[in-house]
Structures are given as C-alpha cells and as structure tokens.
C-alpha positions in Angstrom: -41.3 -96.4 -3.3 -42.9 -99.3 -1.4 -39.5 -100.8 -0.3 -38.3 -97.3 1.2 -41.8 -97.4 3.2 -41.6 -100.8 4.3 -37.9 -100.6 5.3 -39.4 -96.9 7.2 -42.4 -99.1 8.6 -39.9 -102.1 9.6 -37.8 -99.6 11.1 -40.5 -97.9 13.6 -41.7 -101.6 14.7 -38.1 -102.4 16.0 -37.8 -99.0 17.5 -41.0 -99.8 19.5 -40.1 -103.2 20.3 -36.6 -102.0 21.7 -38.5 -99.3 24.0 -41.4 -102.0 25.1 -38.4 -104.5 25.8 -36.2 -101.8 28.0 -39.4 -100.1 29.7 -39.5 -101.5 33.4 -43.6 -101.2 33.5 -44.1 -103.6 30.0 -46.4 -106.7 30.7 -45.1 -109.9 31.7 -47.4 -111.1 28.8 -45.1 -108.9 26.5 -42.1 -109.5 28.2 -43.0 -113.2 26.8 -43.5 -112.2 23.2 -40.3 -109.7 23.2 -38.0 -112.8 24.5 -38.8 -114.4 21.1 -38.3 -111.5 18.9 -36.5 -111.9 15.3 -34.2 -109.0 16.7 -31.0 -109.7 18.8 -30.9 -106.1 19.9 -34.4 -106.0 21.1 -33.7 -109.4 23.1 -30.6 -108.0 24.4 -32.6 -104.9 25.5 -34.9 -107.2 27.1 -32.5 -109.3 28.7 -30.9 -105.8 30.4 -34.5 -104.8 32.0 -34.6 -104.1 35.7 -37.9 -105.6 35.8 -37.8 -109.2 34.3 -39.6 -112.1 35.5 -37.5 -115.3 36.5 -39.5 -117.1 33.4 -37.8 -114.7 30.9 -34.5 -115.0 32.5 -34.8 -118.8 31.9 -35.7 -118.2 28.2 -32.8 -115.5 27.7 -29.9 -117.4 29.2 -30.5 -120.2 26.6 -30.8 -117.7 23.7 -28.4 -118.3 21.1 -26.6 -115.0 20.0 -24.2 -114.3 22.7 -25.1 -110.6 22.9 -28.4 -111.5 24.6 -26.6 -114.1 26.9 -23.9 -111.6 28.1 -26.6 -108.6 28.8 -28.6 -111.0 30.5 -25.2 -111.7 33.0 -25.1 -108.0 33.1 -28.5 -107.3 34.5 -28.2 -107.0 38.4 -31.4 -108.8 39.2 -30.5 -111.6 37.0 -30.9 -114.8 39.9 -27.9 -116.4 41.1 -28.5 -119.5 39.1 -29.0 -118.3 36.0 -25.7 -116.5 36.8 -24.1 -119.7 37.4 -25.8 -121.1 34.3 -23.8 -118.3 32.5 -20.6 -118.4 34.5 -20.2 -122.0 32.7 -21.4 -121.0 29.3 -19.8 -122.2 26.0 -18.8 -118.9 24.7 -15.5 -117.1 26.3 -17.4 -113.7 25.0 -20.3 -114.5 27.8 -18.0 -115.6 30.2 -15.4 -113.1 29.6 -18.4 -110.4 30.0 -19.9 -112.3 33.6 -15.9 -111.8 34.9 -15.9 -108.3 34.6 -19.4 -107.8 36.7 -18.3 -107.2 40.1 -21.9 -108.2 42.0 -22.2 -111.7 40.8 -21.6 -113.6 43.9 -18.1 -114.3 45.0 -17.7 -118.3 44.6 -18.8 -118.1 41.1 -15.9 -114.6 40.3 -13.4 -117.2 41.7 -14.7 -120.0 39.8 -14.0 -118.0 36.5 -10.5 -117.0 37.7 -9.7 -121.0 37.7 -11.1 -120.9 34.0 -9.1 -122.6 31.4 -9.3 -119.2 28.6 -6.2 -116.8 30.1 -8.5 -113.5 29.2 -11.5 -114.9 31.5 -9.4 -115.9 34.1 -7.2 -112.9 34.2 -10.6 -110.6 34.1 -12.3 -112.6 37.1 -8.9 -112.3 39.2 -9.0 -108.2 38.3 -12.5 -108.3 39.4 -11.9 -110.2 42.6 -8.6 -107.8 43.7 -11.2 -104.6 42.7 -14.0 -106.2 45.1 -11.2 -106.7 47.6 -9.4 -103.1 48.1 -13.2 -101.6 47.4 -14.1 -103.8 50.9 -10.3 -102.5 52.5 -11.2 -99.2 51.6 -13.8 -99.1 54.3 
C-alpha cells in the first residue's frame, strides 16, 4: 500500500513542479531550483517559459538531455546567443529542431542550411524560402 501512495505522492510533486516551471509569474529563486530538477519534462517545461531570466537560459542550453536543449531553442525570448550556442550544438535532434523555428535571426537559419547533416540543412533552407514568400507576400 505504501508504494502505490508514494508513487501517488511522487506523482503530484512532478505535476506541481511542471505547473511552477511553465507558470510565467514563478520566482526567479524557483526558476533556479526547477532548472536543476531530476525531471527532464519539468526542465523542458521550464526551458519553454515566456518568462525566463537570461541566468536560467545559460543553465538550460548546457543541460544534457536534448529535449530541454531543443525547447529552450524553441522559446521566443530565448537571447540570440544562446540561440547561436544551440545553432552549433552536438546533437542533429537540437539543431534539426532550431532549423524549423522561423524567428531565430536570419544569419544563424543560413548558417544551419550550410550544415554538414542533409535533414538540418534541408529544414533550415525550407525555413529560409517560408520566411522569404511570408516577407513577398506583403
């Protein structure tokens, strides 16, 4: 009976994590303490957050499970050199995932259309031409 109420108990914690870690009005002080959680979805919540600190940023973009990297990419306030940071990262998941986001800035979309894995490359060119007829278009 205790393991069923631990797992219950385990359960609610991470649920409450995930919403402190995705609410916009959480403390910088928790922001902190989320960035080192045992969770890679509640990082990866964290790393998605309108409302992050450049500090956090600089903690996510290191983090080692992918996920959290590639969310953090995703996030539109996420500064320009932590994009570049990513733009250059090891795993062709993260860059594959920072080719497909059409408001990192321009130099480093072409930058990832020169890169040496076909898929990034080919993504980063789509996302260029979709930038360019979106800008015709008007």
């Amino acid at each position: 009976m205790e393991n069923k109420e631990e797992a219950v108990r385990s359960s609610d914690e991470i649920h409450v994590r995930l919403v402190l870690a995705g609410n916009p009005h959480t403390s910088p002080s928790a922001f902190k303490k989320l960035a080192e959680d045992p969770s890679e979805k509640v990082r990866s919540r964290l790393a998605a957050n309108p409302r992050l600190p450049e500090e956090i940023f600089k903690i996510l973009v290191k983090d080692e499970d992918p996920d959290v990297r590639i969310s953090v990419g995703e996030n539109p306030n996420a500064p320009d050199h932590i994009l570049e940071s990513l733009a250059k990262d090891e795993s062709e998941d993260v860059r594959l995932a920072i080719a497909t986001v059409s408001t990192i800035p321009l130099h480093l979309l072409k930058a990832l259309a020169e890169d040496d894995n076909m898929f990034v490359a080919s993504n980063a060119k789509k996302t260029l031409e979709e930038i360019d007829a979106k800008s015709d278009a008007k």
